[in-house]
N, C-alpha and C positions, 0 to 999 in steps of 0.2 A: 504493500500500500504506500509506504515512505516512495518508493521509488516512481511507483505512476503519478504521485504528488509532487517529485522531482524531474518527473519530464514534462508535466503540464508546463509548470514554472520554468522548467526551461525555455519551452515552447513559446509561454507569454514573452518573456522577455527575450528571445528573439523576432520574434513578429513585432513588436512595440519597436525596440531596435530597427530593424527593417525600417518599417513606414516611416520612424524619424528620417532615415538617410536617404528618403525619397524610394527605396527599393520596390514600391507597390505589389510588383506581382509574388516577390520574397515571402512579402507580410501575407497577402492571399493565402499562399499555400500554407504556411506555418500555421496560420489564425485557422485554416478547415482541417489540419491535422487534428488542432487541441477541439475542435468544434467534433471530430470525431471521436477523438480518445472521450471527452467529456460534453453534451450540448450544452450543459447547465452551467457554462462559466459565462457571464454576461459578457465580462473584457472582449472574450474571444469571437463572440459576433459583434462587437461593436468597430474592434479592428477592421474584423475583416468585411462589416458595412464601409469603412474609413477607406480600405483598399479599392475597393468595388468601386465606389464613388469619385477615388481620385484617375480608376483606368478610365469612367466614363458611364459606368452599369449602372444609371441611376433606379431606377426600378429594384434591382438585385438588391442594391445597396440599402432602398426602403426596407426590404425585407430581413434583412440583418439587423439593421437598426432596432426594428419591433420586435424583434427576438430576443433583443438586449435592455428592453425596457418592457419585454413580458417578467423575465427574470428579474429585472433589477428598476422597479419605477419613478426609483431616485437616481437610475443613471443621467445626470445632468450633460453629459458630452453626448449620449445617445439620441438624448431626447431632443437637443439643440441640432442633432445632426439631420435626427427626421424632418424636423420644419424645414432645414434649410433645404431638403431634398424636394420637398414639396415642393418650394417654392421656386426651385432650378425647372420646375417643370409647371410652371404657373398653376398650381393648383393650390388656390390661395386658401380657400377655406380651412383645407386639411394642414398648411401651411398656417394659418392662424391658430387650430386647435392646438399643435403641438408647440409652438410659441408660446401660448400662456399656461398648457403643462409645463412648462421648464422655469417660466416667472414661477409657477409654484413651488420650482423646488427650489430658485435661489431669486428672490424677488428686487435684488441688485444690483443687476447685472446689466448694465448701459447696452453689451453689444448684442442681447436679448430683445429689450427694448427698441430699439434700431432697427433691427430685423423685423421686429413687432409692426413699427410704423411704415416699414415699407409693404408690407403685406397690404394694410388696413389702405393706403394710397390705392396700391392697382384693384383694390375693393371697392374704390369708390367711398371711403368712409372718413372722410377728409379732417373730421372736427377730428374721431378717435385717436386715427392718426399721426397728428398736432401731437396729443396729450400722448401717447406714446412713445414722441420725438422727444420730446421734454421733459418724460422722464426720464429717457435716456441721457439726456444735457445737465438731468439733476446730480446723474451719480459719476458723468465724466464731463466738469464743468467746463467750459470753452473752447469742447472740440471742434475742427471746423468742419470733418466731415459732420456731425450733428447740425449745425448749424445751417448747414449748407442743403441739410434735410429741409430743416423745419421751414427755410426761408423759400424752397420749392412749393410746400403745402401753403403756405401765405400769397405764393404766388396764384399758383393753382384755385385759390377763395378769392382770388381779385383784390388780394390788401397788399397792394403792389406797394407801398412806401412802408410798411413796418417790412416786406422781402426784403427791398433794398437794405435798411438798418442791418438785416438778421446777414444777408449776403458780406454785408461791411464788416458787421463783427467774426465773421467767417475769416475774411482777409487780414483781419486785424489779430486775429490768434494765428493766422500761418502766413504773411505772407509770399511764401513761394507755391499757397498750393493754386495749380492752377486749374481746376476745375470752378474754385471760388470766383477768380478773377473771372474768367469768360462766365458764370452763372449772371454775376453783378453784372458785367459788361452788356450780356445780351438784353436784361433786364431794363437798363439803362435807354439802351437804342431803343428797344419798344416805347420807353416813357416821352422819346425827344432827346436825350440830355444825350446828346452826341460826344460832348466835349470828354464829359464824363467818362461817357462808356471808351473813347477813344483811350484814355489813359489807362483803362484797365487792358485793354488786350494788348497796348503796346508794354507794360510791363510785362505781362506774362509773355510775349514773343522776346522779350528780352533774356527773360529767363530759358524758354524753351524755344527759337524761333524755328525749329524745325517742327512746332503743334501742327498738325493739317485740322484741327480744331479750333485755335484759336486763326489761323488763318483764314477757313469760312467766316468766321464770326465777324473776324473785322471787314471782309468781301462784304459783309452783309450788312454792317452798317453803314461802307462808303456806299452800298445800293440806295439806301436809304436816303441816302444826301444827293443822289444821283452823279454821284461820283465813280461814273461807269471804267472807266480806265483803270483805274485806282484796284475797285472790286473785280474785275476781271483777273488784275494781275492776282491779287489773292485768292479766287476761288483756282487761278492755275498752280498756283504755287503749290494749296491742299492738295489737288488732283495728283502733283509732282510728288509728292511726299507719299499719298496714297490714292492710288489710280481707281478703284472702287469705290469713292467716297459720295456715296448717294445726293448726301446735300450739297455738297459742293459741286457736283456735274448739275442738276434741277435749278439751281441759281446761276452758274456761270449760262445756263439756255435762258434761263431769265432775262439776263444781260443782253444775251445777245437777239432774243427777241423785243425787247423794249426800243431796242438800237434801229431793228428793221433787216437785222439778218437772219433772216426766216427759216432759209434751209441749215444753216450752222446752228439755229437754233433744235431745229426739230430732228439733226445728228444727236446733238446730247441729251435730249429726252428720250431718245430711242435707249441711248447706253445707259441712262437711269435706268427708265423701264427696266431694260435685261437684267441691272444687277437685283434691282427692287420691284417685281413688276406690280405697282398698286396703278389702280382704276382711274386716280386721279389723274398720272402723269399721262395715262390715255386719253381724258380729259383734256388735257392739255396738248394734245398734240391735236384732236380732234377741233379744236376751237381757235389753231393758232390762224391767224391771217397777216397779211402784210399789209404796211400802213399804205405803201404806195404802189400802183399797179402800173404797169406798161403798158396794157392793152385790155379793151374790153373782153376780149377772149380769155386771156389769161384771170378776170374775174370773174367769168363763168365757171372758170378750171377751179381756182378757193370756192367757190362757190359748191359747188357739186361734191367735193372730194370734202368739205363741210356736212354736210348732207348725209352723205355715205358712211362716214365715219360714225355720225353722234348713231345712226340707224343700227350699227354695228354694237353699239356699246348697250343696246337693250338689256335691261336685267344685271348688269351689272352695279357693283356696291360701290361706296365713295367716301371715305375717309374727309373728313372739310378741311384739313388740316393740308391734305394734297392740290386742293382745287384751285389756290389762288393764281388769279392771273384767267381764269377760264375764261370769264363771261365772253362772248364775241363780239369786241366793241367796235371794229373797223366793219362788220356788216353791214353797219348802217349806211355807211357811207360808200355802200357799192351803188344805189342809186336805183334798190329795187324794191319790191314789195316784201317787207321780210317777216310776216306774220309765220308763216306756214314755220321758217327756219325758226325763229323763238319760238313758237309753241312746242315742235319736237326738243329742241335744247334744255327748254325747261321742264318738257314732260321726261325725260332722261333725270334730269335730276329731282325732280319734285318724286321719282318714284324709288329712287335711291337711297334714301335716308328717312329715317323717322323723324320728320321737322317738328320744332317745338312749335305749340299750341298751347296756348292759356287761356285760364277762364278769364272772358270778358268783362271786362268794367264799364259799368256805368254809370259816372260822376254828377253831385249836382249840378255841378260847371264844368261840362266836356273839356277833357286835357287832349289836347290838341299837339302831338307830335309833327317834328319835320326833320327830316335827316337826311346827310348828305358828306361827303367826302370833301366837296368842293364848297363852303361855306366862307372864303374870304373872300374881303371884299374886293381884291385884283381878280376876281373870279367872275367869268359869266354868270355862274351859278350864283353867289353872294350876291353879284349886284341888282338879278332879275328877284330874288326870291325873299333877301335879308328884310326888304323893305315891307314887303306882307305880312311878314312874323311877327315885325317892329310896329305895324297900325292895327294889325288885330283887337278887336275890341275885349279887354282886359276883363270887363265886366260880366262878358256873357261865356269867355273862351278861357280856359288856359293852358299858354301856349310853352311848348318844351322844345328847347332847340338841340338835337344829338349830331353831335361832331363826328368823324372819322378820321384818327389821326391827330397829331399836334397843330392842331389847327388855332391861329388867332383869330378870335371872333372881333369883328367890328362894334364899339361901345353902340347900345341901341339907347335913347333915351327912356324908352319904356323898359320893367324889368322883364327878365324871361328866364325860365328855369334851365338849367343848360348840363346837359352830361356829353363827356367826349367818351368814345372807346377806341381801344386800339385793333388797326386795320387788319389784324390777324388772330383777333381772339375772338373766334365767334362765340366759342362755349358760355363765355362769361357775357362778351356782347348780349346777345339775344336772354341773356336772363336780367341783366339790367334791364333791358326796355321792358322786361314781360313787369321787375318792380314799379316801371312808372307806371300802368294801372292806365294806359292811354283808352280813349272814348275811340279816336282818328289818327292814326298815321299816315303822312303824307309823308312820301320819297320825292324829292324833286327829279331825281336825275338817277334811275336803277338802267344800269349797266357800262355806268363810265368807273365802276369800283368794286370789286370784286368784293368787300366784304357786304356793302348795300344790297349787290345782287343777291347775295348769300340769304341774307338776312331777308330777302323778299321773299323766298317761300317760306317761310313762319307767319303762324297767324299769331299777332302780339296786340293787334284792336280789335275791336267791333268794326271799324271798317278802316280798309288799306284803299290806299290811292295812288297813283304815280302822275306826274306831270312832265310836263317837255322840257326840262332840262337835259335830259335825252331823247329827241323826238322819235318814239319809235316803239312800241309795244312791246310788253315784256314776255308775253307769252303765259303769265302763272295763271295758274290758279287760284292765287292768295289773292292776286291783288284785285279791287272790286274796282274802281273805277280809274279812268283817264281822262283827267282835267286838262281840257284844251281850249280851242275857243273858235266860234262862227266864223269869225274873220282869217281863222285858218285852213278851215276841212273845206273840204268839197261832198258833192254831196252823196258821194261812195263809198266817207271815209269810216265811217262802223268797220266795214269791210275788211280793214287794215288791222284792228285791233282785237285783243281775245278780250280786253276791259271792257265793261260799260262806258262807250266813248259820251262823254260830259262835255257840252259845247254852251261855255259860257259867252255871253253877249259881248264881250272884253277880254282881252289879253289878261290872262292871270301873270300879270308881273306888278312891281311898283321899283319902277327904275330913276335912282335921281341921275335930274340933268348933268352931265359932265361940264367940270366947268376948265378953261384953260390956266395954271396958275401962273404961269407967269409967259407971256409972247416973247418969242425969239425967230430969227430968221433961220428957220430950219433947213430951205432952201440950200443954205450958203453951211451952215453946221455939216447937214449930208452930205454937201457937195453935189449937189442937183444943179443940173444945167435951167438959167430962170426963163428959157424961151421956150422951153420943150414941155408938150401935153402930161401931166401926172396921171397917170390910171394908178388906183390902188387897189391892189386885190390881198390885203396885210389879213391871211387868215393861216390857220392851222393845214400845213400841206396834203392831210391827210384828204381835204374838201378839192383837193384837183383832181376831179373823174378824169380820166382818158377823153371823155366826150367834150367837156370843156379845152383841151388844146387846140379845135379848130375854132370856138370863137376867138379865141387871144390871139390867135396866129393872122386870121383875118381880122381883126378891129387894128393890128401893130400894120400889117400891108397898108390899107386904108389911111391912117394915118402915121406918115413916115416919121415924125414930130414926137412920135406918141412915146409915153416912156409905162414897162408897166413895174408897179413897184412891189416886190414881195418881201415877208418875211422869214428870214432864216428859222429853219425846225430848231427847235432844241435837241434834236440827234442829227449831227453832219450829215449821217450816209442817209438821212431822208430827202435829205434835201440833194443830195447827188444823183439819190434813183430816179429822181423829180426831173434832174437836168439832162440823166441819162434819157427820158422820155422823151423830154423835147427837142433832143437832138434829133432824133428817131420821126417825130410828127410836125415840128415845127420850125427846124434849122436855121431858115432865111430869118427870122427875126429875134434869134436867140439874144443879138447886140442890142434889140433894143428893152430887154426884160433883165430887171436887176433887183440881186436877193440882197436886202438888209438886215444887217446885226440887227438882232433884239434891242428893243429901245426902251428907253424908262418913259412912264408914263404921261409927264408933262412933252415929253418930243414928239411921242404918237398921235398925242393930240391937235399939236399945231400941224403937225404932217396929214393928218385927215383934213384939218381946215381950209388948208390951199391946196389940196389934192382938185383937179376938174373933175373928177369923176372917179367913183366905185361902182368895182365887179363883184356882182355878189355868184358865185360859186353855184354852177347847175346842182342839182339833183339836193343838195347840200348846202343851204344857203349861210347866210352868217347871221347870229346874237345879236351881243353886244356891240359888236361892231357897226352893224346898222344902227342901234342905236346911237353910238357916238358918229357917227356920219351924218346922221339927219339934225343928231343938234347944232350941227354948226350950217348947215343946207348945204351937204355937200351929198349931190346925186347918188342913189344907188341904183345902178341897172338890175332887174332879178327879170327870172323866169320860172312863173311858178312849176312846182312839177306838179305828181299827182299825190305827193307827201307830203304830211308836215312838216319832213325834215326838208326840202325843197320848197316852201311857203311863208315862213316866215317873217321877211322882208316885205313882202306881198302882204302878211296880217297887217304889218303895222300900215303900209300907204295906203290898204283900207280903212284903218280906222282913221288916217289922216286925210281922206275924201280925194288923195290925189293917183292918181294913175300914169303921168308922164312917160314916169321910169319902170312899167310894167310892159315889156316885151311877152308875144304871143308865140314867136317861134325864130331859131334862131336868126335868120336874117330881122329882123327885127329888132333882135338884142343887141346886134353889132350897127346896123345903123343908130340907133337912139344912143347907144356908146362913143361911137366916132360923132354925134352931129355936138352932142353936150361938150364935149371935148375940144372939138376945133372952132364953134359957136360961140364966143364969150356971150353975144347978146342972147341967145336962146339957153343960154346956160343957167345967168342972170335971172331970167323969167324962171325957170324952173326953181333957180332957190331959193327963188322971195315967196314962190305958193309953199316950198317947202317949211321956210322960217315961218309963215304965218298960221302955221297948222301944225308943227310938229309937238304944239305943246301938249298934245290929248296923250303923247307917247309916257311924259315922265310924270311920276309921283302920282298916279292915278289912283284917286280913292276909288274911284267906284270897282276897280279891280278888287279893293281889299274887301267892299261892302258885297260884290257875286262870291267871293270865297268864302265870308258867313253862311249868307245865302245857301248855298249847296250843301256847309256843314249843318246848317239846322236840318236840309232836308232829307239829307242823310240818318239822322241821329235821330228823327221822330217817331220812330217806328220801337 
């Protein structure tokens, strides 16, 4: 007996030996000798679960483990090894049971705890969680892996400013660790504080600058700044370091699709896909389009292989966290009827997720939501929409303004309740707006912003709306209605939308007048020739159809005098694809068309006011800019199409009783363009009807008083 008591003991202590010295398969065997000579030694399945587990047998390994904590229910190594076994295999519950069997055998234990609250996170149990982070923080005080926990679950609850503190204190107990740093950093750049987050990932690349982690990080927040160069170079650099690196291929296509390089873009989504393939980045591939086209043909070609794609992706699932970037915003501006295309795009995804839905409120003073991406005041959108929020009547309505992004709100003199969310957190998004308890939400503009779009199929009111600050139907089924206006639609325009199309008697805008601050001879500033015709066509290049290069081409023939003046894209190679076009359709008068730098906004102003004449963009007409044209009575040529998003220009010289500058087809457009131009005196005549009528355009109450109007009748039911 002494002796088989002497070879177990042997046996223990060499399998224990073994697995110290990493020998795994050593300890195996040892640990199922003594498992044979005796099953009843708990050591000896605990080992040899510890072996199993380290070859990779996690299964086997659970099985040992509970062998060793049948026998022994106080073995605390056994019992910590099952949880973690579980939880290598996400199965959390079982993974929780035996986590707080093991707080019962030593209820001290921080790295128990820890383990505890990561469980209770991928559980969904966020508050528990917390308290289990914290007590692991109680019994190993200013760890920063703890820290660095708890300040993820602070994130993750939307209490983004005690993360950050909890992130700092993290850095502040280690600062080389660099998971802290990029935690803080990334945090950072979500919140805006660039500056901030910039000095966290530049130290940790100091420390580690070969991280391909902290190298995305900081890609992504030069993305952020639109600091496209910059962040290319760092998601290449990750890529360099590790060629597999999902997010850094998914953002460097990012890049390169914002830029307008389309097929470079839709190489690196491919190579995401293959290493990751989720639903999203097929999403994403399916929805890409390019901002500028060479040929009508060729936007028949996006167009169809748009189509085909989203058709293809039936019945597949969608991660929201994959989707951004999706919505297809360059559709609109192919210059066709795009109901049919959003309605599939959104029934794809409306059928792909479990959208939140809340119970409805009904307030004694309807709260009144408006949300938008685009809500400053250098914004089309700010400037047509801020001013309705701002005169709503306070007494019968209250109104909520929801930001997207670090956005600065313009001071309104009236107060208004105001939440911002960030443009990638839908989770949290959509459960704030479900706590304001809105009667009405109104979207100005669903599909110039991926998280808005997002956020449109959720029902979060009693009634959802969308209006033309992107003219063009969304396709949901959430949204109830589309506030437009008579002086826009035609009368087949239901037809166009899946909304209840709402045709108020007025432009739903309240735009103040632009005033000049201070006059300067912009002329002589630009370096404009003072003899030569101004044509201004100062729009987003994205609104040059193919179709419109034979007006310009012929109105610059026509008049050799004539100069036309565009604006530089904020991505270079848009503006090249643009030039490479018109080499191709319009050569002979390439000398006489010239793209200007971006300009601050007192120069574009005096540059509209002695401009002779504005083109307003076929199919795709122009905003604000109409607006700022007609306040100075400086002509706009348009031609309506059979869209809102081509009518526009046409709403307002409706409402302003003048028709001059309203061409029926194209020779028509280009006459009335070349006669305004070369005519000083019939020019003349045309701005003086324009100055003495255009004032029905700004600050228009009765806009603000049809937008009550339709909320009361809305809401009565």
């Amino acid at each position: 007996m002494v002796g088989f008591v002497s070879t177990i003991t042997t046996l223990l202590t060499q399998a224990d030996e073994a697995f110290q010295a990493g020998h795994f398969t050593q300890a195996e065997t040892y640990s199922r000798e003594i498992i044979g000579l005796n099953p009843t030694v708990a050591y000896a399945h605990r080992i040899f679960g510890m072996s199993l587990k380290q070859q990779g047998q996690e299964q086997e390994a659970i099985n040992a483990f509970k062998n060793a904590l049948a026998l022994d229910p106080l073995d605390l190594e056994a019992c910590f090894q099952l949880a973690h076994s579980f939880q290598q295999l996400s199965q959390w519950p079982k993974a929780l049971q035996f986590y707080q069997h093991a707080l019962s055998i030593k209820p001290d234990s921080h790295e128990i705890y820890n383990n505890l609250g990561f469980v209770l996170q991928q559980m969904g149990q966020m508050e528990e969680a917390l308290a289990a982070f914290q007590q692991a923080l109680k019994y190993l005080p200013n760890n920063p892996i703890i820290l660095v926990n708890i300040g993820g679950i602070y994130e993750s609850l939307g209490q983004n400013e005690i993360a950050e503190k909890t992130y700092e204190s993290a850095v502040n107990a280690d600062p080389t660790f660099l998971t802290a740093l990029n935690k803080l950093g990334i945090l950072q750049t979500r919140l805006g504080k660039w500056q901030a987050a910039l000095t966290q990932f530049q130290k940790a690349l100091g420390m580690e600058p070969n991280d391909p982690i902290t190298q995305n990080n900081l890609g992504a927040l030069y993305m952020e700044q639109y600091r496209f160069s910059e962040a290319m170079a760092c998601f290449e650099k990750a890529l360099e370091l590790e060629p597999a690196f999902f997010n850094a291929l998914s953002n460097l296509a990012y890049v390169y699709q914002t830029q307008g390089f389309i097929q470079e873009a839709m190489v690196l989504y491919q190579k995401a896909y293959e290493i990751n393939p989720r639903d999203g980045i097929r999403l994403k591939m399916a929805t890409l389009l390019p901002p500028i086209y060479q040929s009508v043909e060729e936007i028949q070609q996006w167009r169809s292989h748009l189509v085909e794609t989203v058709e293809s992706l039936q019945g597949c699932s969608l991660d929201i966290s994959d989707s951004i970037g999706s919505p297809p915003f360059f559709l609109a501006y192919q210059g066709l009827d795009d109901r049919d295309i959003m309605q599939k795009t959104s029934s794809l995804c409306q059928n792909i997720k479990a959208w939140p839905s809340v119970p409805l409120a009904k307030n004694p003073k309807p709260r009144i939501g408006f949300i938008s991406r685009c809500f400053w005041k250098s914004h089309t959108i700010g400037r047509v929409f801020l001013g309705l929020i701002e005169h709503l009547n306070r007494e019968c309505f209250d109104p909520v303004v929801i930001s997207i992004g670090p956005v600065e709100l313009p001071l309104m003199q009236t107060p208004y309740e105001h939440l911002n969310l960030h443009p990638q957190d839908f989770e949290h998004g959509w459960q704030k707006i479900a706590d304001l308890k809105l009667d009405v939400l109104i979207y100005t503009d669903i599909g110039m912003d991926p998280m808005t779009y997002f956020l449109g199929f959720c029902r979060l009111a009693r009634v959802q709306c969308v209006t033309w600050g992107h003219p063009v139907t969304t396709g949901m089924e959430t949204i109830d209605h589309y506030l437009s206006s008579r002086l826009f639609e035609t009368p087949e325009a239901p037809a166009h939308y899946t909304e209840n199309l709402v045709l108020l008697d007025t432009i739903p805008a309240y735009y103040k007048k632009p005033v000049i601050e201070h006059e300067i001879n912009v002329k002589e500033k630009l370096g404009l020739p003072p003899d030569k015709h101004l044509y201004l066509c100062l729009q987003s290049l994205f609104k040059f159809h193919p179709d419109f290069d034979h007006l310009i081409g012929e109105i610059l023939r026509r008049d050799p005098d004539g100069i036309l003046l565009m604006a530089n894209a904020l991505y270079s190679h848009w503006t090249d694809l643009l030039l490479e076009r018109f080499q191709e359709t319009i050569p002979d008068v390439l000398g006489q068309i010239r793209i200007l730098e971006r300009l601050d906004f007192n120069t574009y102003l005096n540059l509209v006011a002695v401009g002779d004449v504005a083109l307003d963009p076929i199919h795709f007409g122009g905003g604000s800019t109409t607006y700022e044209a007609l306040a100075f009575g400086t002509p706009v040529v348009t031609k309506p199409s059979a869209f809102l998003k081509g009518r526009m220009t046409y709403g307002c010289y409706q409402k302003m009783g003048v028709d001059d500058c309203v061409a029926s087809n194209d020779e028509d457009y280009i006459n009335i363009a070349v006669r305004l131009a070369t005519n000083p005196k019939y020019r003349q005549c045309i701005q003086n009807k324009i100055l003495d009528s255009h004032h029905v355009l700004y600050e228009d109450k009765a806009a603000v008083e049809a937008l009550e109007t339709f909320l009361w009748e809305v809401l009565k039911d």
